[in-house]
N, C-alpha and C positions, 0 to 999 in steps of 0.2 A: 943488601937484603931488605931493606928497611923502602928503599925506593920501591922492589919489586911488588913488597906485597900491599902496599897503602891504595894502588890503582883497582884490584883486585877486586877488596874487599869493597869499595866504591861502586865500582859497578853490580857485582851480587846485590847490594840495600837496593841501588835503583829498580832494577830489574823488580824485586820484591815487591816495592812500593805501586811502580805501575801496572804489574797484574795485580795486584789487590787493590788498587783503584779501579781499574777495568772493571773488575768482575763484583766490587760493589754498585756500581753505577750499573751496568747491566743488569743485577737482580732487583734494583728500586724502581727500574723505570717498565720493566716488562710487565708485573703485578699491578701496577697502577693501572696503564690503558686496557687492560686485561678485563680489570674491576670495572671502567666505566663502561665499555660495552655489555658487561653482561647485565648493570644495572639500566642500561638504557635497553636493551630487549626486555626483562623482565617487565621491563614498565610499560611497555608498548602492548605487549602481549597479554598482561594484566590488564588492561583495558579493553581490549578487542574479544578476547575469550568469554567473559560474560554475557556479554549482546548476542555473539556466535551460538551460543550452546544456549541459551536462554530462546532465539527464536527458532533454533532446528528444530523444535517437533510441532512447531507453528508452521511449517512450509507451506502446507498444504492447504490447511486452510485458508491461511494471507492470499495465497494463490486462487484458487474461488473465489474469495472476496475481492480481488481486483478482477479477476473477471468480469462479478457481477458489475462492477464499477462501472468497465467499459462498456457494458450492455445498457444501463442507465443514460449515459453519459452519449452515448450515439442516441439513443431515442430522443433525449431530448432535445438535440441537435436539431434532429430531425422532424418531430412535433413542433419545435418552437417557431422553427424558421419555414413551417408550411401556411400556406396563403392563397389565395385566388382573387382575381378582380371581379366584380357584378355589380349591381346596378339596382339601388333602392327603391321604394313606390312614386317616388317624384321620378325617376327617372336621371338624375343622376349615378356616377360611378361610385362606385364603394371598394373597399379592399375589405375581406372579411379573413380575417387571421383567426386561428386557433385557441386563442385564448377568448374568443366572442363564443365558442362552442361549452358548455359545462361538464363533458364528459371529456373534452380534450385540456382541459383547464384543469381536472383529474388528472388524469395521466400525467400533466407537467408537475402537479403536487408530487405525486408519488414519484416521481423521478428523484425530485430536486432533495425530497425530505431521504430517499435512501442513500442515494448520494452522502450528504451531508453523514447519516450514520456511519457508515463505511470508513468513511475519514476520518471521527471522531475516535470509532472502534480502533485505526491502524495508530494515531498518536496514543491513545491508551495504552495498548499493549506495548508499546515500541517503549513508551516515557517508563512503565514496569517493570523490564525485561532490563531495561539502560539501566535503573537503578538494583539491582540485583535483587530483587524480590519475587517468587514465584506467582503467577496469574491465577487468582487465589481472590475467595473471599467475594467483596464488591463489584469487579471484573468480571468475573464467572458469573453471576446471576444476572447484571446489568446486558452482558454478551445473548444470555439463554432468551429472557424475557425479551431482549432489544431484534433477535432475531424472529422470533413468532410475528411480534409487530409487524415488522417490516416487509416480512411473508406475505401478510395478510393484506398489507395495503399495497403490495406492488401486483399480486395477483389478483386482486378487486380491477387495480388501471385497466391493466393487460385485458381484463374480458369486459370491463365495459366498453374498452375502443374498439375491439374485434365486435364486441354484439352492435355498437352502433353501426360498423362498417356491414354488417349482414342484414341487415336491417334496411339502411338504405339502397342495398342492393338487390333485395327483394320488393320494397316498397315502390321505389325510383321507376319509372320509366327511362328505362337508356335514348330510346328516341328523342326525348324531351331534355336530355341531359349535358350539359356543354362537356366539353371538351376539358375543360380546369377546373369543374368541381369532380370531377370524375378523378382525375390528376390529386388533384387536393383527399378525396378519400382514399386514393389509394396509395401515398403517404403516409395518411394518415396510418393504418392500417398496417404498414411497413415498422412502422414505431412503435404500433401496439405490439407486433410479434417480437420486437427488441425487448420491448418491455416484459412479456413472457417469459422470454430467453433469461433475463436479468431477474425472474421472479424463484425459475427452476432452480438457479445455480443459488440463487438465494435460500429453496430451501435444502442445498445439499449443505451450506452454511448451517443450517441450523439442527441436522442432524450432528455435525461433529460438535457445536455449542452443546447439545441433549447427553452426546456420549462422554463428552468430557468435565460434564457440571458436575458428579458423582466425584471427582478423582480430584478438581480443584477446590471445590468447596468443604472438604476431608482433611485436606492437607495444610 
């Protein structure tokens, strides 16, 4: 009797032992990768979440503002790299480029300087937004006044290229007029209407600056 029951009782403990090894080792290891995934999402999304929701009611505007961008940004493409060949009082050739004109030398300011704001305005808001602080304060009124400016000198470009271009077009005798400076104003001209385009969407810019300087300089 003493044989029968010694085997017995031997295998019962083991039995014991290895489901309660099993089933500790299964509950330590499942709670741990468990924990590092949800601290690696929380931390990802804690990051991503404040930039997201800091620029969603910025869409719109950011959107208009690179608009104007591109409207600047062709023009002066386009102004900078117009040109035509003639030929001075000695009788020699000459290349007379657009920067030799002072109203087209204008227009290249006011490109280059709105440009430049547009840029300046998207790293601002963007470096604000990233550090979790609302668009508030110095932002908001640098944004309001920095839009009027920019109004005003991109819409000044815009109609002195167009008034120089009707101007020579009414002054100009066509008959007497070559073939490339005709070409060259009407370029030119082409890039004052960009620059218009780029002056419009600039002041729909500066209405949402007007409506929203109340709301950020409050809060």
């Amino acid at each position: 009797m003493d044989q029968n029951q010694t085997p017995s009782a031997t295998i019962t403990i083991d039995q014991n032992q290895t489901s309660s090894t099993t089933t500790t080792m299964d509950q330590n290891q499942t709670p741990s990768t468990t924990t590092t995934m949800d601290q690696n999402q929380t931390s990802s999304t804690s990051v991503v979440n404040p930039l997201i929701l800091g620029l969603k009611p910025l869409i719109v505007p950011l959107v208009i503002r690179f608009i104007t961008f591109i409207f600047l940004l062709v023009s002066l493409i386009v102004i900078a790299t117009n040109s035509f060949d003639a030929f001075d009082i000695y009788g020699f050739p000459i290349k007379v480029e657009s920067t030799d004109i002072h109203v087209y030398r204008y227009m290249i300011s006011a490109d280059v300087i709105g440009m430049a704001y547009i840029l300046l305005l998207f790293v601002l808001t963007i470096f604000q937004v990233k550090s979790g602080s609302p668009i508030d304060g110095g932002l908001a009124y640098f944004e309001f006044y920095g839009d009027k400016v920019i109004l005003f000198l991109l819409a000044t470009g815009a109609a002195a290229g167009l008034g120089l271009t009707v101007e020579y077009n009414r002054l100009m005798d066509k008959d007497n007029t070559t073939e490339d400076i005709q070409n060259f104003i009407n370029i030119a001209n082409a890039s004052a209407s960009l620059l218009l385009l780029g002056s419009i969407s600039s002041a729909i810019s500066s209405v949402f600056s007007s409506l929203n300087l109340p709301k950020r300089s409050s809060s």
